[in-house]
C-alpha positions in Angstrom: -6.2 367.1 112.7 -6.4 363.4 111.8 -4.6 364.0 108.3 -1.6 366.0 109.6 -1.2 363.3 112.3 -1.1 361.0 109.6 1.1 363.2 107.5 3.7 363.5 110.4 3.7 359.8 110.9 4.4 359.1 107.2 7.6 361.6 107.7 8.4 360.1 110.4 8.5 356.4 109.2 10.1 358.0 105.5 13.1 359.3 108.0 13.6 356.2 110.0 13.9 354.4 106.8 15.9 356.8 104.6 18.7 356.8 108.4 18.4 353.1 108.4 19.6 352.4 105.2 22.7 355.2 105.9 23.0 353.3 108.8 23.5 350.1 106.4 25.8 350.9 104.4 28.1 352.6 107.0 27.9 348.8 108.6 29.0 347.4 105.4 31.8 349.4 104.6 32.9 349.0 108.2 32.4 345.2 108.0 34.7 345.2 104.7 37.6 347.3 106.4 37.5 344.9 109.6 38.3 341.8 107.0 40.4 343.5 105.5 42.4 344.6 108.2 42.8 341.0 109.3 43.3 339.6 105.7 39.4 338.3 105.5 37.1 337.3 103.3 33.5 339.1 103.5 31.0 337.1 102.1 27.7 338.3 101.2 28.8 341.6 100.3 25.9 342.6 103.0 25.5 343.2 106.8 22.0 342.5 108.4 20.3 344.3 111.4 20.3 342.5 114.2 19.0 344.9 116.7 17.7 348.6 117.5 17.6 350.5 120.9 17.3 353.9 122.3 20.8 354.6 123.3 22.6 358.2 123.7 25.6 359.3 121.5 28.9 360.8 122.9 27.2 364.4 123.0 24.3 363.1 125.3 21.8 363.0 122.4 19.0 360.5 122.4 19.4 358.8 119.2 19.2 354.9 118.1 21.8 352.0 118.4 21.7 349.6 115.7 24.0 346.4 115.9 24.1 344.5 112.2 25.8 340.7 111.8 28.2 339.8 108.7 30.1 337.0 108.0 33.8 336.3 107.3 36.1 333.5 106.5 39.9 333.4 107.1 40.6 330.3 105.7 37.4 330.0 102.9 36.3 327.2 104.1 34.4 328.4 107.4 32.2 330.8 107.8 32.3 333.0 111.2 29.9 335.9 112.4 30.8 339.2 113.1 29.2 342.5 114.8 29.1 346.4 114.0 27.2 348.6 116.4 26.6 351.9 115.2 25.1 354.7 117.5 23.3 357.9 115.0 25.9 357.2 112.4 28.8 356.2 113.6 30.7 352.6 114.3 31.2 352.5 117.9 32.7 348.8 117.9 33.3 346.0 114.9 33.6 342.7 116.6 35.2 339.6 115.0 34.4 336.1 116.8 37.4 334.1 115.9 38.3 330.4 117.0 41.3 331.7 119.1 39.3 335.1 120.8 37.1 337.5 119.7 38.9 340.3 118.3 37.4 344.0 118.5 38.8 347.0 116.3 
């Protein structure tokens, strides 16, 4: 009993790991098309999580929210921070902080 316990945790954690990095890079090719859509730079070439809830998708589903930071620069010379939040595996909101707003696409 004690090994298939084990056995199901390992899945488990070889799931949440193999969704989290899907997860990733959905963030970063989100995180590119947001600067590009505003004529940014993204720098890094990366996104990083930021945070992970229990959230439900647009069917009612109980899945996991993850929000992941980037940075941009307009003018490369300052570097802002930005936000994706992706619910299961898809972008739900890209958020830009800029100096005159925050801009969301």
């Amino acid at each position: 009993m004690a090994s298939l316990l084990i056995i199901l945790f390992l899945a488990l954690l070889a799931w949440f790991w193999l969704n989290s990095i899907r997860a990733k890079e959905i963030a970063m090719q989100a995180s590119a098309e947001a600067c590009q859509q505003i004529q940014a730079q993204f720098l890094d070439q990366t996104a990083s999580l930021k945070n992970v809830k229990i959230n439900r998708d647009l069917n009612g589903r109980i899945t996991l929210e993850r929000t992941f930071g980037f940075d941009f620069s307009r003018d490369r010379e300052t570097r802002q921070q930005g936000l994706v939040t992706i619910i299961g595996q898809k972008v739900t909101s890209v958020l830009l902080d800029e100096d005159s707003g925050t801009t969301i696409l």
